[in-house]
C-alpha positions as CSV (number, residue, x, y, z in Angstrom):
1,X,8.2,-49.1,-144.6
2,X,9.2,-46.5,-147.1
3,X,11.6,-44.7,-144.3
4,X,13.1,-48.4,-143.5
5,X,13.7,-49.1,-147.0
6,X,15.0,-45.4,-147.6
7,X,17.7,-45.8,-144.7
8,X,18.1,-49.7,-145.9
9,X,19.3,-47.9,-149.3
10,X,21.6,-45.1,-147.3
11,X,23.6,-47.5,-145.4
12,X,24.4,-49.7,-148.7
13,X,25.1,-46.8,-150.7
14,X,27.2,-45.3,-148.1
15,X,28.0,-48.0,-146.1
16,X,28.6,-46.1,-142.9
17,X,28.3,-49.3,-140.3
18,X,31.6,-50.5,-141.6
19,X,33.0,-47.3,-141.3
20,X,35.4,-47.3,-138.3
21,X,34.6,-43.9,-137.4
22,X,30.5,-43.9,-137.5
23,X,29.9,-48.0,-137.1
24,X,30.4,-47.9,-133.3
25,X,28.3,-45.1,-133.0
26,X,25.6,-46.7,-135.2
27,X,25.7,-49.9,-133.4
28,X,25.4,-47.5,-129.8
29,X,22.7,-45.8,-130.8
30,X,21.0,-49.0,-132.2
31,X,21.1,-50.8,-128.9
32,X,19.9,-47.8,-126.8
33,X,17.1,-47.5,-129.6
34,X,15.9,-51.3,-128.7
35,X,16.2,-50.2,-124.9
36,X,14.3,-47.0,-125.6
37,X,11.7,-49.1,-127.7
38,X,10.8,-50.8,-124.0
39,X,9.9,-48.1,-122.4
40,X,6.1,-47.7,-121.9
41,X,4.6,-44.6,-121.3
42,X,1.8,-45.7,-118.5
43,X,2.0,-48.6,-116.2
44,X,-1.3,-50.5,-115.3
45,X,-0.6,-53.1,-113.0
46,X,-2.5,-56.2,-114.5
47,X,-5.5,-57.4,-111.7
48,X,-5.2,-54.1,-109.5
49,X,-8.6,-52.0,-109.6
50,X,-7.3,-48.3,-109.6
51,X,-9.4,-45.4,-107.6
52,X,-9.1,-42.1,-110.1
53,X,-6.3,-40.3,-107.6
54,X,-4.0,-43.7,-106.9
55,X,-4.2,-44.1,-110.9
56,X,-3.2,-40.2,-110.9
57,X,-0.3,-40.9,-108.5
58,X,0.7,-44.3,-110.2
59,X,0.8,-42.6,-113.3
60,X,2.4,-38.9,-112.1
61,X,5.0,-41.4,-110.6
62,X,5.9,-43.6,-113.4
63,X,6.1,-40.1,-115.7
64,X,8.9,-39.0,-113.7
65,X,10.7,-42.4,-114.3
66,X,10.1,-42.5,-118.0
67,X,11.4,-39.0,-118.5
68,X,14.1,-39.7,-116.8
69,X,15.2,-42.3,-118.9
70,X,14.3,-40.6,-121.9
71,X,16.6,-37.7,-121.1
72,X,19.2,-40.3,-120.5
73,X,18.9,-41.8,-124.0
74,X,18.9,-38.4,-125.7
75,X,21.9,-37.5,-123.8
76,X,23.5,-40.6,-124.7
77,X,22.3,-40.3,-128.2
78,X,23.8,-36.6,-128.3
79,X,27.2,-37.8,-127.3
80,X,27.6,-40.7,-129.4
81,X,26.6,-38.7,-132.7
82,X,28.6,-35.7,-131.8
83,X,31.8,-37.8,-131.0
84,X,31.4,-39.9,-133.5
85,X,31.6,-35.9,-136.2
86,X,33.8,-35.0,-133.7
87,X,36.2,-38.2,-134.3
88,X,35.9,-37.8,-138.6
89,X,36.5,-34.2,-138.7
90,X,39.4,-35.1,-136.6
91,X,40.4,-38.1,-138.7
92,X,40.3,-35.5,-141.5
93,X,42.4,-32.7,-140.1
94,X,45.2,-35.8,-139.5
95,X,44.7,-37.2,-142.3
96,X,44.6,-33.7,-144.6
97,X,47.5,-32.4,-142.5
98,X,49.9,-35.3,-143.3
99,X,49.3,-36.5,-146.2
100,X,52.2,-34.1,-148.2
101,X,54.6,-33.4,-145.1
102,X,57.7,-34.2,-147.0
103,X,56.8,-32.2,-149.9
104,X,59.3,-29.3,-150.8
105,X,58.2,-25.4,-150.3
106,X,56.5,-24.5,-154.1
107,X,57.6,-21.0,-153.0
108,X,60.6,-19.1,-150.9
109,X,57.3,-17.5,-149.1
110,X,56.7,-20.6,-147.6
111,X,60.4,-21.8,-146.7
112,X,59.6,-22.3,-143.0
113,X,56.2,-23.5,-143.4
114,X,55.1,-27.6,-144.4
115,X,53.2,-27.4,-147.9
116,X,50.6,-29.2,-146.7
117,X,49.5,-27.3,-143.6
118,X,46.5,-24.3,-144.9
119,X,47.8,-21.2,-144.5
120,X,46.0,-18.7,-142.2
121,X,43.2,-16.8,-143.6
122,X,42.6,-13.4,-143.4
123,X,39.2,-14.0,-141.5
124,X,41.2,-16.2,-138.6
125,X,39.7,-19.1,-140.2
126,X,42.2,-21.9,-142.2
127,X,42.8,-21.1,-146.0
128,X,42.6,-24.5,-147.6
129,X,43.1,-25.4,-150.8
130,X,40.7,-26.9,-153.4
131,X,41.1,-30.6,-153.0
132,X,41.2,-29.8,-149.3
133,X,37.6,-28.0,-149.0
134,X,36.7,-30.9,-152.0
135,X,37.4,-33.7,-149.4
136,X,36.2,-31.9,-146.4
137,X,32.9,-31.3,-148.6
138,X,33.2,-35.3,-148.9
139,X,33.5,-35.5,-145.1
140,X,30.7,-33.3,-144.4
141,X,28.2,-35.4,-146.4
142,X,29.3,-38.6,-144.5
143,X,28.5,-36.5,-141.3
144,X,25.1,-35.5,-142.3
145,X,24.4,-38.7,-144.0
146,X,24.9,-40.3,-140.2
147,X,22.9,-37.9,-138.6
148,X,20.0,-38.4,-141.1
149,X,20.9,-42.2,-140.0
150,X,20.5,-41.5,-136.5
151,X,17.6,-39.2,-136.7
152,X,15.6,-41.9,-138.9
153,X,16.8,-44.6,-136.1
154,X,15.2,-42.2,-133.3
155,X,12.4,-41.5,-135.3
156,X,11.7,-45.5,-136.2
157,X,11.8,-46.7,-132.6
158,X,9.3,-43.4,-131.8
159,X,6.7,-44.5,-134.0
160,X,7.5,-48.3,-134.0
């Protein structure tokens, strides 16, 4: 209950469902939680008197099935999340890189260059500036704020 109500107060606070970047992945991974949820981890077949080795086989074979789909919800689970920080960090390159286009050069260095695009750092990386690494901070903490989302999603339906 404490988890629940810990999550309940995450998705108010940050309201990532109505996000249109991380509220189709939430609503994905929510319906392949409730399909995960009815999976069951032996089969007994209700009025069938098992022997010890067609029990064994029954329950060798239904193994195999079950972790099949298990590694199919995982997987599926993988991709939505990691599209879903693939599609915001995306959202804020665009949105970082165009947002001052128009601007004129502050110096003659940069002449050729737009003032909003990061120069290159020395490292190979992208030299951003401080409202830049401020907003990708801001981006960063929605991302882990969805993974925690997702993680406490899996974890619910585990143990529920």
């Amino acid at each position: 209950r404490k988890n629940r109500s810990a999550c309940r107060g995450a998705i108010e606070a940050r309201l990532l469902p109505l996000d249109p970047v991380f509220g189709p992945p939430l609503g994905r991974v929510r319906r392949l939680c409730v399909e995960a949820s009815s999976l069951r981890l032996h089969r007994i077949e209700r009025g069938e008197a098992y022997g010890l080795a067609s029990f064994l086989a029954a329950q060798a074979e239904h193994r195999e099935g079950a972790c099949e789909r298990l590694e199919g919800f995982f997987e599926a689970v993988r991709q939505a999340a990691a599209a879903a920080c693939a599609s915001a960090l995306v959202r804020f390159e665009e949105s970082s890189g165009s947002g001052e286009g128009d601007a004129a050069p502050s110096s003659p260095s940069m002449a050729g260059a737009r003032a909003s695009e990061p120069a290159p750092a020395a490292d190979g990386g992208v030299k951003r500036s401080f409202l830049q690494q401020a907003q990708l901070r801001a981006v960063c903490e929605r991302i882990r704020a969805f993974l925690r989302l997702v993680d406490s999603m899996i974890l619910a339906t585990a143990h529920g």
